[in-house]
Structures are given as C-alpha cells and as structure tokens.
N, C-alpha and C positions, 0 to 999 in steps of 0.2 A: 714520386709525389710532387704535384704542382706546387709553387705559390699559393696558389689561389686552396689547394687541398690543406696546406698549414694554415693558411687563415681560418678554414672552417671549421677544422681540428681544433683551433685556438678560440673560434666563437663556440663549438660545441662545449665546450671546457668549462669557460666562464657564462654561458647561460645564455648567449645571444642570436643563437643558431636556431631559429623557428620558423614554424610556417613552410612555406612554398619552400626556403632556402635550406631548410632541413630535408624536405624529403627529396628534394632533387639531387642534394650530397649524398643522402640515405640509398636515393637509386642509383646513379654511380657509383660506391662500393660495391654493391650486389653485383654490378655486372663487368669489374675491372677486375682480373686477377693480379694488376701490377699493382696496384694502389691497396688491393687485401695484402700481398705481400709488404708492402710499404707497411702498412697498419701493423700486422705480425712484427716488423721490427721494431717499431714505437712500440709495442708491447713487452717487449725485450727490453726495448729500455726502462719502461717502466719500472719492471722487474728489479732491474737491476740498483735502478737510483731508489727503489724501495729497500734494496740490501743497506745503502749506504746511509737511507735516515733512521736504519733500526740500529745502529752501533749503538752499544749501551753506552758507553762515554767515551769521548769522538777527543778530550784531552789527551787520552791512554795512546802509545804512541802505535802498538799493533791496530790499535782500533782505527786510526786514522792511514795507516798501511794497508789495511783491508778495503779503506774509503778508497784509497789511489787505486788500489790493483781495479778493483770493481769497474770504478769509472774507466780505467785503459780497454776492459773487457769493451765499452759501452762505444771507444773511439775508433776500435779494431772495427766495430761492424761494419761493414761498407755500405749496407742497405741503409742502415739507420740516416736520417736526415737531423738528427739532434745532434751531431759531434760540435759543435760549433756550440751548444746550452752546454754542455759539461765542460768545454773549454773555456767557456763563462763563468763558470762554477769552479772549477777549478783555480784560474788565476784569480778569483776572489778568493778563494781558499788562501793562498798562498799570501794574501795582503791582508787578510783580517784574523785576527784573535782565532782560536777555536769555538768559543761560543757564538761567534759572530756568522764561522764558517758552516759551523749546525745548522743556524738559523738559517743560512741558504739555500743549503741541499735542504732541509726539510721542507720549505717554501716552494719549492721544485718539486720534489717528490709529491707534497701535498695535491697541486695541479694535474699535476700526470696521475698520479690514481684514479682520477674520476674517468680518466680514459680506457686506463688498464680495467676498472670495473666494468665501464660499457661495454668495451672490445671481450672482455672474459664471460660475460653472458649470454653473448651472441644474439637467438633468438629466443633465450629465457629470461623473461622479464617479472614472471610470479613463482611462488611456489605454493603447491596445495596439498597442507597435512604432511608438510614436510619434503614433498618430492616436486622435484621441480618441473615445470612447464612452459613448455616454448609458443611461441607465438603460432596461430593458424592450427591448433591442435583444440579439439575438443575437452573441457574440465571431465573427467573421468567421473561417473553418476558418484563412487565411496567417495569422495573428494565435497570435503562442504566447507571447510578454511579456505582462502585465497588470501594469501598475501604479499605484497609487493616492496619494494626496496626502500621505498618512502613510510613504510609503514601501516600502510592503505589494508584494508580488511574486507573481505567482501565473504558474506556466510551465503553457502549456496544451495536452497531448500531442498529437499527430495523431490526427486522426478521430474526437474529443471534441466534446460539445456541447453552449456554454457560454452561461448567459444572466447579464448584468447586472439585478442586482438596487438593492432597498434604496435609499441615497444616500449621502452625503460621511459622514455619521457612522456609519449603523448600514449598512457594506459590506457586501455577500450577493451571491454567486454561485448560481445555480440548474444543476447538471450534473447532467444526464439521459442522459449518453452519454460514455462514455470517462474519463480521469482529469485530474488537475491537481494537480502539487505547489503548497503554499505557502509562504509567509516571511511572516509576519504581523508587523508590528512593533506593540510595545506598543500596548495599546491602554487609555484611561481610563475613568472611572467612563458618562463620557457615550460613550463610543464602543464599536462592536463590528464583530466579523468573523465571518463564516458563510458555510456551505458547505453548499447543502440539495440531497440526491436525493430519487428518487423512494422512498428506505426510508429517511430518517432525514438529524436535519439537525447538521453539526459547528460546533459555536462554540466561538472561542478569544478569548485577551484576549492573544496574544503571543507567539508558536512557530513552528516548522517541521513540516508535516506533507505527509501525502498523500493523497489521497481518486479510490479506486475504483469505480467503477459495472459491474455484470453483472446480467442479466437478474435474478436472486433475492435480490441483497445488494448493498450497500455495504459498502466495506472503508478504515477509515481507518487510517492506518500516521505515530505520530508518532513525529519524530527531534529535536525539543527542546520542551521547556517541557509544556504541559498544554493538553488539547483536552475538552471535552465531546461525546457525541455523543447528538442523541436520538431516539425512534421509537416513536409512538405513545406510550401511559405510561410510556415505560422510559429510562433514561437510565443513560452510563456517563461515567467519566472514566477517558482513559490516559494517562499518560508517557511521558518518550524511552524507545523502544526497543518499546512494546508495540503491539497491532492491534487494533480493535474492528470487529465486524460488525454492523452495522444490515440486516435480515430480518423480513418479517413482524411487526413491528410490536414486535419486541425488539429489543436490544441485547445484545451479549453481545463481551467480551473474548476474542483467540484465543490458544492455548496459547503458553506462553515463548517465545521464541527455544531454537533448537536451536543451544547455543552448543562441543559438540564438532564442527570442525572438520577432523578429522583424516579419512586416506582411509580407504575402506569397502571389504574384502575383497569379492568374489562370487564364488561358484565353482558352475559351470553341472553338475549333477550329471548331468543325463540329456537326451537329446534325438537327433532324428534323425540319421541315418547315412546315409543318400540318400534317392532318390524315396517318395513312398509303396509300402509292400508290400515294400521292400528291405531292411528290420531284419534284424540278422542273430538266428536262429533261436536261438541260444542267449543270447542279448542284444536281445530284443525292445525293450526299456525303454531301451537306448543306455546304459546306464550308464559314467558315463565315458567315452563316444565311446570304449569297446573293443570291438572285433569278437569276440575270442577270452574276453573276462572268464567267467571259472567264477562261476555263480551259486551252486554249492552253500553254504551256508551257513558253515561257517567259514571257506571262502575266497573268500567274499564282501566279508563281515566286516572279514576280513582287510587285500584291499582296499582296502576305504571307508577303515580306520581310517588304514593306511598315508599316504591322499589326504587326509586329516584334518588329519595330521599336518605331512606336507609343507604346507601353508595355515597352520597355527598359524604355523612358521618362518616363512614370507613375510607373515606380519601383523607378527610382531615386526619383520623388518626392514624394512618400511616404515612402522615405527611409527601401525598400526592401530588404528579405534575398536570393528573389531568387521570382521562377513561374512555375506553371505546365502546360502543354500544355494538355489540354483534348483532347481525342477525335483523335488523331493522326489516329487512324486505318481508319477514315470518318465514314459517316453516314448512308450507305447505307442500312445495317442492324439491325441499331437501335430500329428498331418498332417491332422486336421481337429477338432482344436479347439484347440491349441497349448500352452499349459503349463496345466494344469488349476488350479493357486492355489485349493486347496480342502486343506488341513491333517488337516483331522477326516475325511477319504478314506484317508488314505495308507495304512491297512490294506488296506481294499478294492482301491485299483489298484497299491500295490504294498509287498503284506506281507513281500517278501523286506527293502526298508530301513527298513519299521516294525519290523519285528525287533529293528533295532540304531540306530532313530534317536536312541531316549532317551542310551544311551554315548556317540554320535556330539557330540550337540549339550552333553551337561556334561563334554564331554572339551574343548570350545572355551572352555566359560565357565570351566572349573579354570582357563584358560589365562589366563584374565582378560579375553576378549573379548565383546564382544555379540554375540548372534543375530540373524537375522532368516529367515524366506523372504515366500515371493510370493503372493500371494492375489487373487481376482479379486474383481468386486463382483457376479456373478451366479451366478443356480444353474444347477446340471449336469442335464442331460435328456436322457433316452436314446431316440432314432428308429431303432428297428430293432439293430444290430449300432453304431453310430458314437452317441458323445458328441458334443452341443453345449451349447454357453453359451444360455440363455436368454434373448438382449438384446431382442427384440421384447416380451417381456411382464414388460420391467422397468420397475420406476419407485423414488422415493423410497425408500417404505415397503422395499419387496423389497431393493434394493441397500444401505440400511442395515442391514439384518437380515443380510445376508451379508455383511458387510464386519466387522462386531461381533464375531460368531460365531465368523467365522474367527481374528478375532485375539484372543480371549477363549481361542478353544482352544488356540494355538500360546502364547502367555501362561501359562495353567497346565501347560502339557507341557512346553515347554523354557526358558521364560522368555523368549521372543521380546521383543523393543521395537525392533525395524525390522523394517517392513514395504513390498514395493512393492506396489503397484496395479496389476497386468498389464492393461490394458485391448486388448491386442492380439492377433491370433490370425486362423487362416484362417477367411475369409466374414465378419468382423465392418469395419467402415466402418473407417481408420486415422483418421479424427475423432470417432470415439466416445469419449464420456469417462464417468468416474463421478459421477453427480450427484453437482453441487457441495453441496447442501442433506443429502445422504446423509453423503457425506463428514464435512462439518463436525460433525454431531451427532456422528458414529464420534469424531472428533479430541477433541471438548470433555469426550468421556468418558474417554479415555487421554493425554491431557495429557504422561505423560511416553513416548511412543514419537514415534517420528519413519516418518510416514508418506509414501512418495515416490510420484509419483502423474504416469502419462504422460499426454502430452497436458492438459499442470496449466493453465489459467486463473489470471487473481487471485483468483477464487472459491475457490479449491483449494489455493493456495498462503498463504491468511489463515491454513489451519491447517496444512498441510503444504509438504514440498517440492517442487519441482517438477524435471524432470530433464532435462538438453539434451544433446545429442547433439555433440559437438566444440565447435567453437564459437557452437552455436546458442544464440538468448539467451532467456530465460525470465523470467515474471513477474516482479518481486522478491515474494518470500514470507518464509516461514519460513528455507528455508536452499535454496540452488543446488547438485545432486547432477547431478556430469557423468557420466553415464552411457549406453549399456556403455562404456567405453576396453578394447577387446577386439581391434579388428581393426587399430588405428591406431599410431603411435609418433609421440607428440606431440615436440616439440622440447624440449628443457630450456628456451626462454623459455615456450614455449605455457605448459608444467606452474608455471611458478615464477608466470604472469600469472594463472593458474584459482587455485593456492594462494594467492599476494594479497589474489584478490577473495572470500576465505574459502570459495570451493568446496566441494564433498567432493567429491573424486576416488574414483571406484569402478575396480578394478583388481582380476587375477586373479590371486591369492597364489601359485599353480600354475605361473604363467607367470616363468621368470627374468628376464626381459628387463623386462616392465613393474616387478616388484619391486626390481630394482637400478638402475630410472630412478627410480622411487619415494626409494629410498633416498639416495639422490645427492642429491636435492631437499632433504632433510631433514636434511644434515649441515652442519654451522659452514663457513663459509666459512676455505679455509686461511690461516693469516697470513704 
C-alpha cells in the first residue's frame, strides 16, 4: 500500500474522498490484488482494535491484558501498515490513566470502523425485505423495500424494473420500467442519491419523492425537500408539491397543482334517444333527451336557458367549482362517431345552439362559475353520408394541433378552462389514448386550465387529471376527477372517502338527488 493509498484511506474515512478522486481510488482496488490484499489486512486490524474498545472496563487488569495481547496480534501482522497507530496507541496507553487510555483506542477504533464497514460490504450497498443486494444485480420483482445504510428507503411498485447501482456512498438506482417512491435521508458533502431512467436522471441530497417511467418520459413528483433532475444539457429543480418531466433530452416542470377541489357540474346536453335511425324527427340532436322539445328558436332558447338555469341553482348548492356542457356539437352523429368534441363546429353541426351558446355560457360565468366542454384530440372526416374520427392517421403533430385549437377556441368564445378529453366513441379501441407527448405540450401552454383526460397514464396525468370511474384508481397526477357519477348513488361514506382524498366529484346539477347528496356532504357537522 502506497502513501498516496493511506491518504485516500484516510480521506475515505473522514469524508473527503469524492468525485473524480474516489472513483479512480475505487478503480485501482478493483484491479490491484496487492492493494485488496493490503485492504484485507486493515481489515484485520479493524477487527482487532474493535476487540480492544469492546472491553467492558479497560480498569480491570485481565481486561487491559486482553487489550495488550490483542494489539501484539495487530503488530505481528506484517501485511498490515498500521503497526506504527497501535504503537501510538499503545505508548499513550502506557502515559495516560486508563480512562484516558479508552478514550484512545475508542477514537481509533471509532475511525476504522467506517472502513471495516465499507471494506465488509463489498458490493452490497442495500438490502431488500431483508436480504441483501449487491451492486449491478437486478431488485428481484418480490422485493419492494429497499434500504440502505444511511437509512434511505426506496418502495418498489409491482412490475417495475429495478437495477442497483453506484455503491455505499454515491447510491443509484437505475429504473427502466415502472416506478418507485423515495425517503432519502440527508445526505453529505461526500455522499449522494440518484435515480436514473432511460430520459433523465434525479439527484437529491435529502427528500421524499417519486420517479415514473412510460415509454416517452419520466415524471418525477416531489413531496418534501428539493430534487434535481437532468437530461441531456438541461436540468431542473422542483419542491414539495411540484412535477418535473424528463423527455427527449429536456426537462421541463409540469403545470401547478390544481388546487380547487370542489365538485364539477356536467350536464350532458344532447345525445341518443335509442338505436340508431330512432331520433325522434323533430329532435334529431336529442337535445335534452326530449322527444317532443320545439326547436324553433325562441322556444328553443327558452329552454336551454330555463335548463341553464336550473344547473346554476344545483352548482350553488353543491357548492360548485364550475360545469361542463357535453355534447354542445348535438347528437346527430353520435351513433357512429359519439360526441364530436370539436367547438369551432358547433355552427355547422348544430346552429340552432350556436345561436344562443354565447348567452348560455356568460349566463354560468355572471353566476361566478367555470366553463368547460369536451373536445377530442383528432380530426373529423367525412366517408360518404357518416362522420369519423380520424384515429388511424394520427400522430403527435396532428393530435396536438387539435387539442390547442380546440381549446384556444372555446378559450376566446366562452372563456373555457376545463376541458375533458373524450377519447371514446363507436369503432375506436376503449385503450386508445391521446398522445401523452401531444398532451403535455397542449398543458405547458395553458398552465392555468385543468384538462381531464380518459384512459390517463402517468404520462398524462404529469400535466392533467386523470378520471376514474367509482371507485377505480388512477394515476396520481395533477388532481383525481371521479367521473361520470351519473348512473350510481354512492353512500355518504364512499362520497365523504373521495372528498378526503381531495377528489373532484363530477355530478349532474339537473339531477336532485345527486345535488342534495352533494350538499349533505358539505354541510357542518350538527352539534
């Protein structure tokens, strides 16, 4: 063992050994077997001067007999390079009190431990559920604790896929599939913690976070302290509470939290009436699901405004953040293509409620509510006599440009800032989704709407909400929107358990029943 290998030993020890100077020390062990053999002997010694600070009292004179023998064992070694410390240790022994001489060897022993632990780990730097794991070995799928020497905690979700990285000081995970929260505990000058995918890699120095993998991003979501994350030249940092996406070789922060909680009106404006070709003839658009509704124009109007009105009322007493109007386009062509979510149409397929949408939609906002409707992410193409969605010849570019468009126009007409994402409809896959990469760019440009989005991924949910059906469970995202609650009547626990978990319950203002469960929920508890 060199000079130069005791000083590093000695800056490994006390904390100073990092960077470039650790790992070139790190690679010279690996490939010296005289300098591992050197190492094994410090190890020995560790050993050994660990015998000598466990004497129970080092006064007792066997016990101070067992110190001497111990330490000769330690001078005898001829490998060892420490004869010269316990020869220091020893004539201090020999000049100081016995308490004094404790205090020594303990001080001693203390320092060398940290090496005996390094050197006794080797390449096992974590353990999972108990059994230990070495570096460059894959976390075993039954394995979902991780924890490490400092304390550090890493839960590793089902059907993630997790590799040990790094070592004892600079800890790294490498996930290429699936997710994993963390608990990082402090970390110092010489130590660190990382989390690297296949887009970008998260380093902290002492936080809670969580780190997402899908096929086009990583999505990190911290819930204390401060995280870096980086990707390609770009780097960001977030706080409790914010989400960064690693993509293509950027980084980029995702829109606020969507921190109004409160339930979200919908009222389904138009839609089938039975089988196809059954519309009833003076109500082809289903407006209102009335058979007999007069379309003429004042008493249209009339109406709509009337159904408007009665929804303001049921927002207020369900203390409402707002309401989406479905179905604005009518219903005409519902039965094979389903709600068309196209805004900048609504003349064309149906000018009778572009007439009066403008009054409609600032007759909700006088009220002091939000707007929203439904918009899809593809475009409309006509075969013959029947509309379709165009999902075979979409991609990125296309679905972003439609998804913009739409809410750019419903934005300047009514002042929209909710929006859903219909992704559903006859002849289209029910696992069809809106690119996630579409998506995201749409969100980081409207930062302040809240866009809910079916069939949501964590991709989709970095910038938007995603929306469950009862009690189905969904990414964590932006914010959890239980929706439709149309058909069902949840229990006053189910309702009080969804508003807890900060939900936004969607419910139909129209309806009395879901409104005065609504409202029940939201009242003081009697005394």
């Amino acid at each position: 063992m060199t000079p130069d290998d005791l000083e590093n030993l000695e800056r490994w020890c006390d904390g100073t050994l990092v960077g470039e100077a650790l790992a070139t020390w790190t690679a010279r062990v690996a490939r010296d077997q005289d300098l591992q053999a050197a190492l094994a002997a410090e190890r020995r010694f560790v050993h050994h001067l660990s015998a000598i600070s466990t004497a129970e009292n080092v006064r007792a004179a066997a016990a101070r007999d067992a110190a001497v023998r111990t330490c000769a064992l330690i001078i005898a070694d001829r490998q060892s390079s420490r004869t010269q410390t316990v020869a220091q240790v020893m004539a201090g022994a020999r000049r100081r009190s016995p308490r004094r001489w404790w205090s020594a060897c303990a001080s001693a022993a203390a320092a060398c431990v940290l090496v005996a632990w390094w050197w006794s780990i080797g390449s096992t730097v974590a353990r999972g559920d108990g059994v230990a794991l070495a570096v460059g070995a894959d976390i075993p799928p039954a394995v979902r604790d991780v924890r490490f020497a400092d304390h550090s905690l890493v839960i590793v979700a089902p059907r993630s896929h997790v590799r040990l990285g790094g070592d004892a000081r600079r800890k790294r995970l490498d996930l290429t599939a699936g997710s994993v929260e963390a608990q990082v505990a402090p970390q110092t000058g010489g130590t660190s913690f990382a989390i690297a995918t296949p887009h970008g890699e998260a380093t902290v120095l002492g936080t809670r976070f969580r780190v997402d993998v899908e096929d086009d991003c990583s999505v990190v979501t911290v819930s204390e302290g401060r995280v870096a994350l980086r990707s390609g030249d770009h780097a960001q940092f977030a706080t409790a509470g914010q989400r960064m996406i690693a993509a293509d070789g950027t980084v980029v922060l995702g829109p606020p939290p969507w921190n109004d909680h409160r339930p979200l009106g919908c009222v389904v404006l138009s839609g089938l009436m039975g089988p196809p070709g059954h519309q009833p003839a003076n109500n082809p658009s289903g407006w209102l699901f009335d058979p007999v509704l007069d379309l003429q124009p004042a008493a249209f109007s009339a109406r709509m405004t009337d159904a408007i009105d009665q929804a303001i009322a049921g927002l207020r007493r369900a203390d409402a953040q707002g309401v989406m109007l479905y179905g604005i386009e009518g219903g005409v062509h519902q039965h094979t293509i389903g709600f068309l979510g196209d805004p900048r149409r609504v003349a064309e397929f149906a000018p009778e409620f572009d007439a009066i949408a403008d009054a409609l939609f600032a007759r909700i906002r006088a009220a002091g509510f939000r707007v929203g409707v439904t918009i899809s992410p593809w475009r409309l193409e006509q075969r013959g006599a029947a509309w379709h969605k165009d999902v075979e010849h979409a991609d990125n570019a296309s679905a972003e440009a439609e998804i913009d468009s739409r809410i750019v126009y419903a934005r300047k007409r009514w002042d929209c800032t909710v929006f859903f994402i219909n992704t559903a409809g006859p002849g289209i896959p029910s696992p069809a989704r809106v690119p996630a990469a579409a998506l995201r760019a749409v969100a980081l440009r409207h930062p302040d709407v809240l866009l809910i989005v079916e069939n949501a991924t964590i991709a989709h949910t970095a910038v938007a909400a995603g929306h469950a059906l009862g009690d189905e469970a969904v990414p964590p995202g932006r914010t959890v929107v239980r929706l439709p609650w149309f058909g069902a009547n949840p229990t006053p626990a189910v309702l009080a358990a969804a508003k807890a978990n900060g939900d936004v319950l969607v419910f139909d203002p129209l309806n009395v029943t879901k409104v005065d469960a609504l409202h029940a929920l939201i009242q003081p508890p009697t005394p």
